[in-house]
C-alpha positions in Angstrom: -107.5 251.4 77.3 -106.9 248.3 76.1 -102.8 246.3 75.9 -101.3 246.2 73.3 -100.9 242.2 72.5 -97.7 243.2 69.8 -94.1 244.8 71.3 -91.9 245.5 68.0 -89.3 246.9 69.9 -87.1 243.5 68.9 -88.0 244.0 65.1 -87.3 247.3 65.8 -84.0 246.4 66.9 -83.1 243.5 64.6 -84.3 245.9 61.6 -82.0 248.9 62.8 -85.3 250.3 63.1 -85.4 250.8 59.1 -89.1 251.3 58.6 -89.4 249.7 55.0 -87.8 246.0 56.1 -89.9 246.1 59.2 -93.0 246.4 57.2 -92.0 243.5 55.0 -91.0 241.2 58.3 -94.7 242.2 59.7 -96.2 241.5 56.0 -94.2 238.2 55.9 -96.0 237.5 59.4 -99.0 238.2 58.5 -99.1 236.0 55.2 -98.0 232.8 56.7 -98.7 232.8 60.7 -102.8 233.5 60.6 -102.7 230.3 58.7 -100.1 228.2 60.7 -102.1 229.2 63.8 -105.5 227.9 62.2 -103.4 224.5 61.2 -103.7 223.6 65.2 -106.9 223.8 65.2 -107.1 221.2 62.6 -104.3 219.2 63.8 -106.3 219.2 67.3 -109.4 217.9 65.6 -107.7 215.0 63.7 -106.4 214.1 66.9 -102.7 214.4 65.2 -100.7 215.9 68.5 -97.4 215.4 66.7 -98.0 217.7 64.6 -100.2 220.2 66.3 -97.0 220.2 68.8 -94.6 220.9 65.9 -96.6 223.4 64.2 -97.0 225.3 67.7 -93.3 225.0 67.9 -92.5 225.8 64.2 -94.2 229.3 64.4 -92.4 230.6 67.7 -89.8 232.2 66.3 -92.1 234.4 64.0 -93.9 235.0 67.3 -91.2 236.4 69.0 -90.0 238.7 66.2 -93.4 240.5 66.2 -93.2 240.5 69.9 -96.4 238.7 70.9 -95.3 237.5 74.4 -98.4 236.1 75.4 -98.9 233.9 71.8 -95.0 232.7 72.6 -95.6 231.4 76.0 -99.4 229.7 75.2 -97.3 228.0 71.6 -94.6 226.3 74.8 -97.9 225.7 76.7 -99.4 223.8 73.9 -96.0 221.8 73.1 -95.5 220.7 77.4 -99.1 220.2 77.1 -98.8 217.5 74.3 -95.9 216.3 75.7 -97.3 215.4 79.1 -100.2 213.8 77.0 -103.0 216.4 78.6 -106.8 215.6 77.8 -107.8 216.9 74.6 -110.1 219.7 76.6 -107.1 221.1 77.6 -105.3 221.5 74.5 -108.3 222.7 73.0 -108.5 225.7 75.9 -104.9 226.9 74.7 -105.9 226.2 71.2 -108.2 228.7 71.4 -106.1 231.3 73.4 -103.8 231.0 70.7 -106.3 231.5 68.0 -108.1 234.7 70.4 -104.2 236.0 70.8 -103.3 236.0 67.4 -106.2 237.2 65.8 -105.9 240.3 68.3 -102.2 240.3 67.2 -103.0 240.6 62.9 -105.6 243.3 64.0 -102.7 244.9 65.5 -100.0 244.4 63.2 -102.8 245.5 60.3 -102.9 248.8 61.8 -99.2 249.1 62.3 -99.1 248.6 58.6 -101.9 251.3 57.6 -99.8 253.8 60.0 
């Protein structure tokens, strides 16, 4: 069986677990993050760090509301990386993590939606 890559016990939580606003935090999610998380990708290959570092950091908190653990710790992974000035092979390795994690993670969060 395969682990789940989502935890929405915070949203759960934060949402007093009220079913409706959770499904419009996860919709929320899922219209703006698949696209912020592509945006590295493109901020990689312009060579623009700045700003692939401040979009990784920018989409964090989103991250952690949906409780993707593993897309949290690669986004700081990406932002040291940057900041310790890493080869660009590097970056692109977590780059892609992020993309693999977070397409798993809208696959996911689709399903909690269709449930």
């Amino acid at each position: 069986m395969q682990t789940q890559i989502i935890n929405l016990d915070f949203l759960s939580e934060f949402t007093k677990s009220d079913r409706a606003k959770m499904r419009r935090y996860v919709e929320m999610y899922l219209r703006t993050a698949p696209k912020v998380i592509t945006e590295l990708q493109s901020h990689l290959d312009s060579n623009n760090l700045e700003s692939l570092k401040l979009k990784a950091h920018s989409i964090k908190p989103q991250v952690q509301y949906m409780g993707i653990s593993a897309l949290k710790d690669v986004l700081a992974e990406i932002e040291l990386a940057v900041n310790n000035k890493c080869e660009t092979s590097e970056l692109q390795l977590l780059v892609d993590r992020a993309n693999e994690i977070g397409s798993k993670a809208v696959a996911e969060l689709n399903e909690y939606l269709q449930n």
